[in-house]
PDB file of the backbone (N, CA, C, O) and the ligand in Angstrom, with CONECT records:
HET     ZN  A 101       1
ATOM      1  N   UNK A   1      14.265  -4.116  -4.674  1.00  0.00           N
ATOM      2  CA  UNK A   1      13.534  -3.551  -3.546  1.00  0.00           C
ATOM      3  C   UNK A   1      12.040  -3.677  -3.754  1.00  0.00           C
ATOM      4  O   UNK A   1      11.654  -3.626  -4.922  1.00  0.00           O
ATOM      5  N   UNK A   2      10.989  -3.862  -2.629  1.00  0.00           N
ATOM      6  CA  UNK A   2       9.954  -4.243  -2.698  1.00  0.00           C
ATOM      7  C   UNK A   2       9.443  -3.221  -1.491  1.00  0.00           C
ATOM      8  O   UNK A   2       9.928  -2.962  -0.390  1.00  0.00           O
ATOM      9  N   UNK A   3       7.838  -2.592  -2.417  1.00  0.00           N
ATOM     10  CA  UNK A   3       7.225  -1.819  -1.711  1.00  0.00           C
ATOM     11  C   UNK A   3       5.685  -2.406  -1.824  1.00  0.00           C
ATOM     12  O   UNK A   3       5.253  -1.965  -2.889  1.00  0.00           O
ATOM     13  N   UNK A   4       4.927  -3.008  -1.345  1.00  0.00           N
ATOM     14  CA  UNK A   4       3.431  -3.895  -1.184  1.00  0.00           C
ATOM     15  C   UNK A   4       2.702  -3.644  -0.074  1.00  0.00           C
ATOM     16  O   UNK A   4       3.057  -3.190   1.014  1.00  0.00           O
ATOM     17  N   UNK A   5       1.537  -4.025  -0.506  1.00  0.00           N
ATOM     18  CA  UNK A   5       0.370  -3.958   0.327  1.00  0.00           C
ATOM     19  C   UNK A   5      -0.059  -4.736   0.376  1.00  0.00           C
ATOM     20  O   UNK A   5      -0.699  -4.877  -0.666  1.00  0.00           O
ATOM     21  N   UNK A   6      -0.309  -6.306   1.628  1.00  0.00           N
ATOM     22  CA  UNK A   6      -0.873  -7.130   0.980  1.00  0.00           C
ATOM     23  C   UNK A   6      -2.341  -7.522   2.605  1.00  0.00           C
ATOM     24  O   UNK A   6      -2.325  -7.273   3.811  1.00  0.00           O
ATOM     25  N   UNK A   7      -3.226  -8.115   1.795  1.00  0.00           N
ATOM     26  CA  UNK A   7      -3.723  -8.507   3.228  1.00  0.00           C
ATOM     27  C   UNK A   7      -3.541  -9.011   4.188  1.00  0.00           C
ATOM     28  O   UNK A   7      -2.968 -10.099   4.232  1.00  0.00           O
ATOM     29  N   UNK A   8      -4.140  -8.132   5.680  1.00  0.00           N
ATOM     30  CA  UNK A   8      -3.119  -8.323   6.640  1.00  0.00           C
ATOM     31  C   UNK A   8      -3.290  -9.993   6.615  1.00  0.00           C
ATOM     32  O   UNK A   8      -2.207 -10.577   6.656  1.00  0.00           O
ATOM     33  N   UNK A   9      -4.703 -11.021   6.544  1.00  0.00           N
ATOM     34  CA  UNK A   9      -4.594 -12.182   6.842  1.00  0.00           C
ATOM     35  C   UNK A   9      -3.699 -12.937   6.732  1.00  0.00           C
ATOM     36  O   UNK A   9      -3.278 -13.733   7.572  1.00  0.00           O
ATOM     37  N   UNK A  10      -3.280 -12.714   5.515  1.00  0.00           N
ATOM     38  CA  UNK A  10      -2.233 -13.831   4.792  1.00  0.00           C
ATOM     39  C   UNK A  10      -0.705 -13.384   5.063  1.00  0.00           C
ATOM     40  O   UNK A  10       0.273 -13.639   4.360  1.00  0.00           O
ATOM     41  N   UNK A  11      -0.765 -12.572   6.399  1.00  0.00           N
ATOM     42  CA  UNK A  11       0.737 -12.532   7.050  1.00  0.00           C
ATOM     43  C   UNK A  11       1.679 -12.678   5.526  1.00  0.00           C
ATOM     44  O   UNK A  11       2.801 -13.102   5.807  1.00  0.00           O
ATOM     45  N   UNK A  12       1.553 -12.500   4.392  1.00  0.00           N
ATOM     46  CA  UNK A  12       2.788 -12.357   2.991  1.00  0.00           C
ATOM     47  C   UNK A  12       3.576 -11.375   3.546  1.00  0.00           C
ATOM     48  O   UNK A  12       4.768 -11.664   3.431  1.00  0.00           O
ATOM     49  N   UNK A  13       3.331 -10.071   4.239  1.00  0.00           N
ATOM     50  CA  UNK A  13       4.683  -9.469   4.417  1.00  0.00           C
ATOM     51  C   UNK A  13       5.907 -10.143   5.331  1.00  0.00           C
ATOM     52  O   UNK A  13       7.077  -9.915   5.022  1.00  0.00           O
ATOM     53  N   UNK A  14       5.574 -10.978   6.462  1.00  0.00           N
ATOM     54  CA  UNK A  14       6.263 -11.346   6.819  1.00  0.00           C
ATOM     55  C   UNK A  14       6.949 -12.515   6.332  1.00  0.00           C
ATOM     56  O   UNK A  14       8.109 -12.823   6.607  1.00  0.00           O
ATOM     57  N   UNK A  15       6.010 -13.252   5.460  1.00  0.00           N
ATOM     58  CA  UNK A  15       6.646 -14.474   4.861  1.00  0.00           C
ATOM     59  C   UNK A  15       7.490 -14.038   4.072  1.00  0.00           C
ATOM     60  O   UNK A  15       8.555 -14.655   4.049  1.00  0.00           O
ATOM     61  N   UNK A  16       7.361 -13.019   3.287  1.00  0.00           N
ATOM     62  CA  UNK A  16       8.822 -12.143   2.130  1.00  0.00           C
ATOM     63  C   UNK A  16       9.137 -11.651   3.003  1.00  0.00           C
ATOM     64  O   UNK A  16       8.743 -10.528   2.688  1.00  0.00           O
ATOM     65  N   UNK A  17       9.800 -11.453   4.463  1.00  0.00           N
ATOM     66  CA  UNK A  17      11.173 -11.125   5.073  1.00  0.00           C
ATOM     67  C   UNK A  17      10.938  -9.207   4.706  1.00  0.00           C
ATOM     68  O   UNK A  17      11.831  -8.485   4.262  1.00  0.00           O
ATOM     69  N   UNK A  18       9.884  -8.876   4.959  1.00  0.00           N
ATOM     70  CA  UNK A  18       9.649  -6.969   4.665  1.00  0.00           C
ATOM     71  C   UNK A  18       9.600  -6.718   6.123  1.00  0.00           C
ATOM     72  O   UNK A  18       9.684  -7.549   7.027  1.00  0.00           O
ATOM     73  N   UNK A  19       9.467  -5.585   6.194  1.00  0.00           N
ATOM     74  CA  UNK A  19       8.961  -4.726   7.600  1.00  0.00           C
ATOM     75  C   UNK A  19       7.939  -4.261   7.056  1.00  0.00           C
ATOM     76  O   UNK A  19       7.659  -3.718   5.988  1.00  0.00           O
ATOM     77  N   UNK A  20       7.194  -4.705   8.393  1.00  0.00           N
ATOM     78  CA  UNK A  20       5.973  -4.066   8.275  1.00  0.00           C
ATOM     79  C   UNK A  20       5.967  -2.149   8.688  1.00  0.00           C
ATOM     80  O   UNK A  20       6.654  -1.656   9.583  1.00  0.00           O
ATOM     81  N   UNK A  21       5.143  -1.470   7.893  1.00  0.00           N
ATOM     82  CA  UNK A  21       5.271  -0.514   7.743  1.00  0.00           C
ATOM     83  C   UNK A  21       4.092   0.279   8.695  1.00  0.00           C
ATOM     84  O   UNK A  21       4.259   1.162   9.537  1.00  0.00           O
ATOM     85  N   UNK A  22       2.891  -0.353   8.252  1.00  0.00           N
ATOM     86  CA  UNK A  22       1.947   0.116   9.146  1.00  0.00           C
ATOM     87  C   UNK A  22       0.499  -0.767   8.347  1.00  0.00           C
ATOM     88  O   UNK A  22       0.577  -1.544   7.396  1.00  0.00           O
ATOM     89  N   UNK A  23      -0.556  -0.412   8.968  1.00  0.00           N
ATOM     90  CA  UNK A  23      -1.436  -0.810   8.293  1.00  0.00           C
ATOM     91  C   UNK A  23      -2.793   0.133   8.078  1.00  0.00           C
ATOM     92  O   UNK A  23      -3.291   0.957   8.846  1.00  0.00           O
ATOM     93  N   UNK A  24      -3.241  -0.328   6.637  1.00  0.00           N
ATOM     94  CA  UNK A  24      -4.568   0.440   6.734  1.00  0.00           C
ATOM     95  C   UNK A  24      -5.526   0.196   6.333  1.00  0.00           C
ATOM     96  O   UNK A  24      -5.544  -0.167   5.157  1.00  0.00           O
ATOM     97  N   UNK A  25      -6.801   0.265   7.077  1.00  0.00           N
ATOM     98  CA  UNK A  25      -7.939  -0.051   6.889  1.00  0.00           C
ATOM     99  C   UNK A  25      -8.822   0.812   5.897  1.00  0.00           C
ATOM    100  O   UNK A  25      -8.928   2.016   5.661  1.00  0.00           O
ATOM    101  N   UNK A  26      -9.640  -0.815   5.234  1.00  0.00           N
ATOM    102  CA  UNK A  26     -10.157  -0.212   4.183  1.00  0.00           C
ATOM    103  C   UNK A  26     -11.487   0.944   4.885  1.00  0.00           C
ATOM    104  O   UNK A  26     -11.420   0.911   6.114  1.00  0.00           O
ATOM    105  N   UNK A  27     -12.495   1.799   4.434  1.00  0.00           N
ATOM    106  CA  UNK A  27     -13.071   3.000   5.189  1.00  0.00           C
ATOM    107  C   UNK A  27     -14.315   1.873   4.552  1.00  0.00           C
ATOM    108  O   UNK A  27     -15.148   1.656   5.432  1.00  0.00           O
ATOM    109  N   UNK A  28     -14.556   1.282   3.520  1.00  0.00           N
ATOM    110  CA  UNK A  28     -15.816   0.574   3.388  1.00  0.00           C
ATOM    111  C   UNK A  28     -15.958  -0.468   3.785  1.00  0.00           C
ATOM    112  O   UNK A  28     -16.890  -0.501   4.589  1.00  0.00           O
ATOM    113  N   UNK A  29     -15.194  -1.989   3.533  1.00  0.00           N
ATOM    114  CA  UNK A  29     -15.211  -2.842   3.779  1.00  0.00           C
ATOM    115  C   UNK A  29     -14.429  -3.358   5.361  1.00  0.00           C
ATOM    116  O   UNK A  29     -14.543  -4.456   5.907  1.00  0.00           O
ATOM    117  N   UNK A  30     -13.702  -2.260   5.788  1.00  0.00           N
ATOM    118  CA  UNK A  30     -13.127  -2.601   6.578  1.00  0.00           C
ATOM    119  C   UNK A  30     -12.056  -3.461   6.791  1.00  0.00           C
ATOM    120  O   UNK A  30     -11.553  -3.682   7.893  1.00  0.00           O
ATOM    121  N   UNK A  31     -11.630  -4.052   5.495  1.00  0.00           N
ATOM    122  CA  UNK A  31     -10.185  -4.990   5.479  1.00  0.00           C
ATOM    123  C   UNK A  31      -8.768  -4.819   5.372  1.00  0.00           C
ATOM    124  O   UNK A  31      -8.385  -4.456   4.260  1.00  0.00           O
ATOM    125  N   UNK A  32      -8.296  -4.912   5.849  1.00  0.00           N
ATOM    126  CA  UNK A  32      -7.090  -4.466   6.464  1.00  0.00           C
ATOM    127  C   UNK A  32      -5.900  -4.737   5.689  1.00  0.00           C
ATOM    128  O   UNK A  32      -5.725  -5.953   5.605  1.00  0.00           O
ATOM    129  N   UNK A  33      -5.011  -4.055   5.086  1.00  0.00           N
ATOM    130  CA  UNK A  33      -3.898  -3.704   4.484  1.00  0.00           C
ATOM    131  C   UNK A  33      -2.551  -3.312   4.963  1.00  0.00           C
ATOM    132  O   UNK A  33      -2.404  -2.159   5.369  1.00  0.00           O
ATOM    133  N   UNK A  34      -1.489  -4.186   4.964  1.00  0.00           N
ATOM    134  CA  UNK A  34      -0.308  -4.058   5.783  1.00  0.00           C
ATOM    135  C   UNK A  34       0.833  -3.705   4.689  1.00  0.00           C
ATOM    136  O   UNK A  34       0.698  -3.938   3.488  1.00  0.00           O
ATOM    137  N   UNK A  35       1.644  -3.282   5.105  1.00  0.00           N
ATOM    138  CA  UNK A  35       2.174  -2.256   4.095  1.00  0.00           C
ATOM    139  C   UNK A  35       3.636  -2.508   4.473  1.00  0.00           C
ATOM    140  O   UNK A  35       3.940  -2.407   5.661  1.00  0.00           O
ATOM    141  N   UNK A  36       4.589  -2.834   3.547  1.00  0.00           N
ATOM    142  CA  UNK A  36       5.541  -3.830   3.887  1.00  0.00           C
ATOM    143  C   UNK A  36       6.596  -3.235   2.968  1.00  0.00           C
ATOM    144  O   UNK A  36       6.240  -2.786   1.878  1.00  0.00           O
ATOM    145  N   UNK A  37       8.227  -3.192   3.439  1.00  0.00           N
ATOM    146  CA  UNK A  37       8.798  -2.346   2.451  1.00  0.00           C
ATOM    147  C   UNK A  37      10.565  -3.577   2.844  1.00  0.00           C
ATOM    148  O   UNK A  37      11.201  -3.901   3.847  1.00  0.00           O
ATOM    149  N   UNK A  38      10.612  -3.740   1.925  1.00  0.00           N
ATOM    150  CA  UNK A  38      12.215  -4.408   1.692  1.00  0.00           C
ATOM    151  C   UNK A  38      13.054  -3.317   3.137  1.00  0.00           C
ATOM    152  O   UNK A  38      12.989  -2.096   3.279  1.00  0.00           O
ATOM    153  N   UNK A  39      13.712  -4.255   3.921  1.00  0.00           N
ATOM    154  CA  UNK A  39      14.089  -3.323   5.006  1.00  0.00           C
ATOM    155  C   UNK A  39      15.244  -2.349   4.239  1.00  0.00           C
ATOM    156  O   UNK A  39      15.352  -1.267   4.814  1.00  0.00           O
ATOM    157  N   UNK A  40      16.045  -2.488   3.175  1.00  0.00           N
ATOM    158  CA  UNK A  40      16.859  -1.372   2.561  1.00  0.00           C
ATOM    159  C   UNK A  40      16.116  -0.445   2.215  1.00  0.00           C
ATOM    160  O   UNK A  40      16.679   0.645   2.318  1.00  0.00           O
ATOM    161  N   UNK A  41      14.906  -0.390   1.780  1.00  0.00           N
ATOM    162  CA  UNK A  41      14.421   0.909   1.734  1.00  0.00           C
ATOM    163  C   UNK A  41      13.178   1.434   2.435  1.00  0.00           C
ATOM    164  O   UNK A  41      12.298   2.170   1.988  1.00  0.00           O
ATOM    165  N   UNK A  42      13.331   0.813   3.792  1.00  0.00           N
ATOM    166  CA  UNK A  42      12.011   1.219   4.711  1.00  0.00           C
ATOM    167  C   UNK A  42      12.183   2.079   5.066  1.00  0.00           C
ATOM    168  O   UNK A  42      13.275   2.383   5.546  1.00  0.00           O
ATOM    169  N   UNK A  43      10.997   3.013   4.980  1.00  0.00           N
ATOM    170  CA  UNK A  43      11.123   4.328   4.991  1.00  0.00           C
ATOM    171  C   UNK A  43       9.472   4.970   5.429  1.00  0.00           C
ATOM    172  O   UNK A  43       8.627   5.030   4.536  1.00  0.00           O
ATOM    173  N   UNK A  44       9.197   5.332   6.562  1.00  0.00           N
ATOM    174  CA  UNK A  44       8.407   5.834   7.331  1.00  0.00           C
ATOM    175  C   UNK A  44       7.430   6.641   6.578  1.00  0.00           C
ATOM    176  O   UNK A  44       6.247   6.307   6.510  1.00  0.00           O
ATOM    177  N   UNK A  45       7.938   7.775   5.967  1.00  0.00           N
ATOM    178  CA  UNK A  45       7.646   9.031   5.274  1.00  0.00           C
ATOM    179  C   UNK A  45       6.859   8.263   3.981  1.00  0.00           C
ATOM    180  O   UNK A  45       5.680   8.563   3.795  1.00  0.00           O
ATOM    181  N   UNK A  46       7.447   7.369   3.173  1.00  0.00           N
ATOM    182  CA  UNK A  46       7.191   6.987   2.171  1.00  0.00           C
ATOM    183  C   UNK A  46       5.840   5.949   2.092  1.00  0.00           C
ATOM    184  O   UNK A  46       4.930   5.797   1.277  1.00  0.00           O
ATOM    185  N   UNK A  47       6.244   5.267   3.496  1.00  0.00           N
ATOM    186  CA  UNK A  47       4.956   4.524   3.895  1.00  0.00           C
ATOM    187  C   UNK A  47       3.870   4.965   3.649  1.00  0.00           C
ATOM    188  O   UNK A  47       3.130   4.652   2.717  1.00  0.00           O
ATOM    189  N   UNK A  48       3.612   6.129   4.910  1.00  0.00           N
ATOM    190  CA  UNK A  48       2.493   7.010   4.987  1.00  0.00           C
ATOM    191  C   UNK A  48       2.202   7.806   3.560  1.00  0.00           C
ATOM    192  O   UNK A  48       1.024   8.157   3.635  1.00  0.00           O
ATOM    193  N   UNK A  49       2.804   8.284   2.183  1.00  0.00           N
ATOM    194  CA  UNK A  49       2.301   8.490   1.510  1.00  0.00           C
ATOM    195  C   UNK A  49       1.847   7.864   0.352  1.00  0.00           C
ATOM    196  O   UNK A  49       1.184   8.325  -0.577  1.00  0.00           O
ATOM    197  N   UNK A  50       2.567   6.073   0.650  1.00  0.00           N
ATOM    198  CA  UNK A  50       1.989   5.192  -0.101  1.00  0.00           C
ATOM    199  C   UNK A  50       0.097   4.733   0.679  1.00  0.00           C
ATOM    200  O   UNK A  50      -0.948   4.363   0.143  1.00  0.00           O
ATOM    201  N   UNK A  51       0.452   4.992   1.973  1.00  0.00           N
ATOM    202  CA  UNK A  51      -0.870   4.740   2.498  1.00  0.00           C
ATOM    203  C   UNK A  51      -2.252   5.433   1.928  1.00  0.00           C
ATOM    204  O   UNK A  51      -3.400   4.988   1.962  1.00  0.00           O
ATOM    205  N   UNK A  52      -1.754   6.676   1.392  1.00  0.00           N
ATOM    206  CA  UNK A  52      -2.801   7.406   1.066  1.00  0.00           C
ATOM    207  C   UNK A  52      -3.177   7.152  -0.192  1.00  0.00           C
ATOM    208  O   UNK A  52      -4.359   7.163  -0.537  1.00  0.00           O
ATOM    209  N   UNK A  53      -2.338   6.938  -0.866  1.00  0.00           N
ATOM    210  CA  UNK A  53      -2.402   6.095  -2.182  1.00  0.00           C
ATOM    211  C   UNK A  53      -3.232   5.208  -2.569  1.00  0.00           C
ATOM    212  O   UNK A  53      -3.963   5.096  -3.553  1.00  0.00           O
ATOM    213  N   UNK A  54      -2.929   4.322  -1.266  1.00  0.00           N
ATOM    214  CA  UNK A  54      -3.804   3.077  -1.173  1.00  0.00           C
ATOM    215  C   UNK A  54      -5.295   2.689  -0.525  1.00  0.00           C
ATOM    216  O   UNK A  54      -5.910   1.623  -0.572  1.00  0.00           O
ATOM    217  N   UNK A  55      -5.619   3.891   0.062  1.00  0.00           N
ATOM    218  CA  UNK A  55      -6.897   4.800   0.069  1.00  0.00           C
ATOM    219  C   UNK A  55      -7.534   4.943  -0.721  1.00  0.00           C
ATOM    220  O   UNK A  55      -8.529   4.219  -0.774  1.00  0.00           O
ATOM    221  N   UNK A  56      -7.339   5.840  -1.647  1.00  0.00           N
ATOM    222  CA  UNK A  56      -7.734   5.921  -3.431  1.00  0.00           C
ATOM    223  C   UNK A  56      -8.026   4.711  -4.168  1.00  0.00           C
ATOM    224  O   UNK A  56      -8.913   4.655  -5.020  1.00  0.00           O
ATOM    225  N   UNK A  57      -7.145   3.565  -3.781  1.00  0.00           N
ATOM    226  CA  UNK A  57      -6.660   2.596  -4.991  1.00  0.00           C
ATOM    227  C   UNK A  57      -8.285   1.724  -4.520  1.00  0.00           C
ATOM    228  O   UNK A  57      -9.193   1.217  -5.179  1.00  0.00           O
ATOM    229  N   UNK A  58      -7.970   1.929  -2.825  1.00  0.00           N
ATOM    230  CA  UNK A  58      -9.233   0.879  -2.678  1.00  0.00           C
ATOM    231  C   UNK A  58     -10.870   1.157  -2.427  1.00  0.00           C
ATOM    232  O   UNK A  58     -11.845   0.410  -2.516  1.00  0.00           O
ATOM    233  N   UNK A  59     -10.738   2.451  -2.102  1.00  0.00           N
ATOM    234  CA  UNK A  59     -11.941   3.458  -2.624  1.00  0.00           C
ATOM    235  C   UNK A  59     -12.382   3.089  -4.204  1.00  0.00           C
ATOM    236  O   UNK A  59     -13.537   2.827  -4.540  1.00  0.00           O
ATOM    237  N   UNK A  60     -11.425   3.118  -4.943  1.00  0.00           N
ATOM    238  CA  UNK A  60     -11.887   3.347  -6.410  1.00  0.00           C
ATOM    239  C   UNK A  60     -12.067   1.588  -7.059  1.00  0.00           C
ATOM    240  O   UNK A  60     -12.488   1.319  -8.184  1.00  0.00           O
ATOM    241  N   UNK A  61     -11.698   0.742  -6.186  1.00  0.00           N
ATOM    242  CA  UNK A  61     -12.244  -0.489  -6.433  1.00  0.00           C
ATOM    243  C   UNK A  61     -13.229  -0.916  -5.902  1.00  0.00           C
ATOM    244  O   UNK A  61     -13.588  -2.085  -6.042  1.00  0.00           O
ATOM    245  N   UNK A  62     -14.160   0.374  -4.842  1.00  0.00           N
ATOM    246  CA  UNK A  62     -15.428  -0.453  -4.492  1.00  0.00           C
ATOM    247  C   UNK A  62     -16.071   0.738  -5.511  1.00  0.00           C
ATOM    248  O   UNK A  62     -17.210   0.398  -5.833  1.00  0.00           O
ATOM    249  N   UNK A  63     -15.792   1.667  -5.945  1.00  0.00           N
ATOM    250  CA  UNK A  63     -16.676   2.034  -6.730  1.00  0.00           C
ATOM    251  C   UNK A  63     -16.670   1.613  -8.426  1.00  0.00           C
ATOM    252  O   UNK A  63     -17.451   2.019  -9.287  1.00  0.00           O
ATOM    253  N   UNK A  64     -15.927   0.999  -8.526  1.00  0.00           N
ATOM    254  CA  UNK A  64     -15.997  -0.271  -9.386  1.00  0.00           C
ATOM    255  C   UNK A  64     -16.473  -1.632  -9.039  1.00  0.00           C
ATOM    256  O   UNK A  64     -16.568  -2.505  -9.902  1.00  0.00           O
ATOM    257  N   UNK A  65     -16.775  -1.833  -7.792  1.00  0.00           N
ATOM    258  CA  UNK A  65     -17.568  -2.911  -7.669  1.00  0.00           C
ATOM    259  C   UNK A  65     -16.467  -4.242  -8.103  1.00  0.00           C
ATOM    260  O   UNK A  65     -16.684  -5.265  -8.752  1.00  0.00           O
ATOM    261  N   UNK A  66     -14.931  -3.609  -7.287  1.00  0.00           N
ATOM    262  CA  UNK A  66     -13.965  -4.756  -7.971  1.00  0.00           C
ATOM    263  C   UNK A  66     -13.673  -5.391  -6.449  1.00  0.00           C
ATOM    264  O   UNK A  66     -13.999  -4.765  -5.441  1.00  0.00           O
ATOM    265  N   UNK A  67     -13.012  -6.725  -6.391  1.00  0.00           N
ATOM    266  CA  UNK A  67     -12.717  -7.404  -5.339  1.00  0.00           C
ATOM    267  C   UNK A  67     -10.977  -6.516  -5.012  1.00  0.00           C
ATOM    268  O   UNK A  67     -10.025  -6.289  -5.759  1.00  0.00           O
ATOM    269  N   UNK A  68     -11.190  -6.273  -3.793  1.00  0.00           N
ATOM    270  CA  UNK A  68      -9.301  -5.610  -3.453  1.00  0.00           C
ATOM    271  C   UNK A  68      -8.268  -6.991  -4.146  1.00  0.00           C
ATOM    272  O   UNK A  68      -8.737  -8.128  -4.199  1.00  0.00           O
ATOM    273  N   UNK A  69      -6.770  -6.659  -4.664  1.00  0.00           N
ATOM    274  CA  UNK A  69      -6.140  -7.447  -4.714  1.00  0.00           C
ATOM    275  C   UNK A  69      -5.948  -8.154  -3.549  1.00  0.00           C
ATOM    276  O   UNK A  69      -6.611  -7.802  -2.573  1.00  0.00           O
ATOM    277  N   UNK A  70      -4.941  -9.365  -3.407  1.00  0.00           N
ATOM    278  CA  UNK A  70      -4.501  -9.895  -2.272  1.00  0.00           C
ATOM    279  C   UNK A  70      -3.227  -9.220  -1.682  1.00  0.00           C
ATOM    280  O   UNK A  70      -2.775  -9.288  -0.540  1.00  0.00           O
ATOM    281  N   UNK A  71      -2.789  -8.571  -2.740  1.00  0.00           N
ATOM    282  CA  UNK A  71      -1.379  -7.807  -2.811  1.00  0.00           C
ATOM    283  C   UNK A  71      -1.525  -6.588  -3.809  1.00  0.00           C
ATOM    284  O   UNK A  71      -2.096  -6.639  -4.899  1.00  0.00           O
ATOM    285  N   UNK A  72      -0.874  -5.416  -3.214  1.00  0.00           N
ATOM    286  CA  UNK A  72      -0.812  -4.155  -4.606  1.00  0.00           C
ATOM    287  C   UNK A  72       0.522  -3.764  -4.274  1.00  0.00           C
ATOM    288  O   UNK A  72       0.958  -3.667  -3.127  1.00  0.00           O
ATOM    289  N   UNK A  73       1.254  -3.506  -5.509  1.00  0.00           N
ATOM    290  CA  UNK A  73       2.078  -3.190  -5.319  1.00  0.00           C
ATOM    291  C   UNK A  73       2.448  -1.439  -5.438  1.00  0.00           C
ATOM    292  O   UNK A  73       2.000  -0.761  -6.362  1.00  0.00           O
ATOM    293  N   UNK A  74       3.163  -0.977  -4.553  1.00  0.00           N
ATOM    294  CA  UNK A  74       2.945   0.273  -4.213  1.00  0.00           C
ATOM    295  C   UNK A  74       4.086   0.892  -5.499  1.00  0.00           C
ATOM    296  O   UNK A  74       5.006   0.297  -6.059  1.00  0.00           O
ATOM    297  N   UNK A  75       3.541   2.441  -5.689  1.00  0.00           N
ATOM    298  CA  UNK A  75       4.390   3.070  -6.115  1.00  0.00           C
ATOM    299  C   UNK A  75       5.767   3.203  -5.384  1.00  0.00           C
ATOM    300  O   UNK A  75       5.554   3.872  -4.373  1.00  0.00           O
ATOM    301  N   UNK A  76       7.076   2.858  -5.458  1.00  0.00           N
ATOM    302  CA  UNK A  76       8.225   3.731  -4.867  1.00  0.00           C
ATOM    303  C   UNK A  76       8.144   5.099  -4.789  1.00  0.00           C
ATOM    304  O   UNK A  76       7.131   5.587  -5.290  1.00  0.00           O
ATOM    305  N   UNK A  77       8.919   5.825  -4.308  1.00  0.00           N
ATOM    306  CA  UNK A  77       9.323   7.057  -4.367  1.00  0.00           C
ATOM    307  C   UNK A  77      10.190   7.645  -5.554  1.00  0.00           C
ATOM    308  O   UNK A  77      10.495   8.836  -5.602  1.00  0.00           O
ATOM    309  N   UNK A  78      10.589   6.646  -6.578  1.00  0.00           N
ATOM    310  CA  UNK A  78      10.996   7.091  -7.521  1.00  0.00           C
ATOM    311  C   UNK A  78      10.030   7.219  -8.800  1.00  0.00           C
ATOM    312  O   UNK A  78      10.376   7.774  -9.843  1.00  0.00           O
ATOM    313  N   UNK A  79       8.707   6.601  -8.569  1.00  0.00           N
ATOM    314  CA  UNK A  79       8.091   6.671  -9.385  1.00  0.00           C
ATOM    315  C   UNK A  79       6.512   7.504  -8.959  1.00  0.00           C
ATOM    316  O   UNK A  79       6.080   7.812  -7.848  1.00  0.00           O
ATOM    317  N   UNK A  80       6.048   7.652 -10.015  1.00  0.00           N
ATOM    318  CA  UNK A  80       4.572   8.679  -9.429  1.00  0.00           C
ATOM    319  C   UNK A  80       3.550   7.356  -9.279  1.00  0.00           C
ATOM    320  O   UNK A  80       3.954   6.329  -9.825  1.00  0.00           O
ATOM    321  N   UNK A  81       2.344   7.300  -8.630  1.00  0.00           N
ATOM    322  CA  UNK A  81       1.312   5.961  -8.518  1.00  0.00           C
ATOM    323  C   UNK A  81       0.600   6.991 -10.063  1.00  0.00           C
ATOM    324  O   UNK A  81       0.751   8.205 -10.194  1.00  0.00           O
ATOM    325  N   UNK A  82      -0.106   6.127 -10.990  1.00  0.00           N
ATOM    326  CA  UNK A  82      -0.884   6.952 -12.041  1.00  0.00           C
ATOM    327  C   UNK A  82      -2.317   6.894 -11.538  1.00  0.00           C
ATOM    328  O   UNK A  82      -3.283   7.065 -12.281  1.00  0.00           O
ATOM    329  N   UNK A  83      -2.430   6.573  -9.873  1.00  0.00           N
ATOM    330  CA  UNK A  83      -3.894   6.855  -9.648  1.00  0.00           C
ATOM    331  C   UNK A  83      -4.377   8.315  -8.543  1.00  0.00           C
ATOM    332  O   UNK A  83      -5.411   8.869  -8.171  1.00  0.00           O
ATOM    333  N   UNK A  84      -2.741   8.464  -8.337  1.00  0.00           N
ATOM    334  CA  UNK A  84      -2.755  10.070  -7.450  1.00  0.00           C
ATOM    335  C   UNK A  84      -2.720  11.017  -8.080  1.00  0.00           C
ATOM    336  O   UNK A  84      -2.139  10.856  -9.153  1.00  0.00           O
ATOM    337  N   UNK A  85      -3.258  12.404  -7.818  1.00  0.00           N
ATOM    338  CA  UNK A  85      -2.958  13.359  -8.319  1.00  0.00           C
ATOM    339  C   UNK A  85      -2.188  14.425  -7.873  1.00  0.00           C
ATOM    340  O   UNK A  85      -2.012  15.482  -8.478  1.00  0.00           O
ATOM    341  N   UNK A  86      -1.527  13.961  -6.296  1.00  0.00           N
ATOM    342  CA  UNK A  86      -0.609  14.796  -5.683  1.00  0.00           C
ATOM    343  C   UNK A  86       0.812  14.753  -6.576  1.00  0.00           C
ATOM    344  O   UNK A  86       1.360  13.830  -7.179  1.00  0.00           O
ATOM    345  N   UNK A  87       1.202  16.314  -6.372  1.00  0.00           N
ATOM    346  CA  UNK A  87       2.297  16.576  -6.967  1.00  0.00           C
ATOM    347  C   UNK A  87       3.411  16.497  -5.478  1.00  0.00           C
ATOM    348  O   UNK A  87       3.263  16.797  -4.293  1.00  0.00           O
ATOM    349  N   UNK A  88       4.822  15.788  -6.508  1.00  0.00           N
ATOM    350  CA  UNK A  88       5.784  15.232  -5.389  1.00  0.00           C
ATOM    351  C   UNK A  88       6.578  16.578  -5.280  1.00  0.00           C
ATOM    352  O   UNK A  88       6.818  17.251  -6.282  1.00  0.00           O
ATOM    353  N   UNK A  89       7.122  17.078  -3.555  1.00  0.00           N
ATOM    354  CA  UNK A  89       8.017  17.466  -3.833  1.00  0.00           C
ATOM    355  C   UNK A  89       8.991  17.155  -3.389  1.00  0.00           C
ATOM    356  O   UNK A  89       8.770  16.596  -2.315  1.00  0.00           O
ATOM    357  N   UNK A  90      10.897  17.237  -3.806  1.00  0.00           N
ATOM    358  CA  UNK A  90      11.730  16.970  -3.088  1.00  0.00           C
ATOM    359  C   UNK A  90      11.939  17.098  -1.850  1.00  0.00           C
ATOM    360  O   UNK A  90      12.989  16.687  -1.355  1.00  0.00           O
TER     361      UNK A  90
HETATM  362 ZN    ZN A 101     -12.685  -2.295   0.906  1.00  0.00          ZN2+
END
């Protein structure tokens, strides 16, 4: 199962056969992130809190002064992201 973020340009979610989940824009650069989940485990809920995730991830790469990946791969829901500090609950 596959949970990613990749840029929207390069249409990759659709070329790996995902659903698109939603997308989100970066708040600095403005580049756009589509959020793509293996259709066995597409999952709405999970989207949106990988989205926020990926907020952080790309916030904290312009304040590193880093280029966004072309692709990130998202935490699942079975695992914690080690760049959030929200606690999960069931
Ligand atoms: Zn950005």
């Amino acid at each position: 199962m596959i949970a990613i973020a990749a840029k929207k340009e390069r249409n990759l979610i659709v070329s790996l056969g995902l659903r698109e989940m939603g997308v989100l824009r970066c708040d600095t650069c403005g580049e756009e992130f589509v959020i793509g989940h293996s259709p066995e485990i597409a999952d709405r809920k999970a989207a949106e809190k990988q989205a926020h995730w990926l907020e952080k991830v790309l916030a904290d790469d312009h304040e590193r002064q880093k280029k966004h990946d072309e692709r990130i791969e998202l935490p699942n829901s079975a695992e914690r992201g080690d760049r959030g500090q929200e606690t999960r609950s069931a």
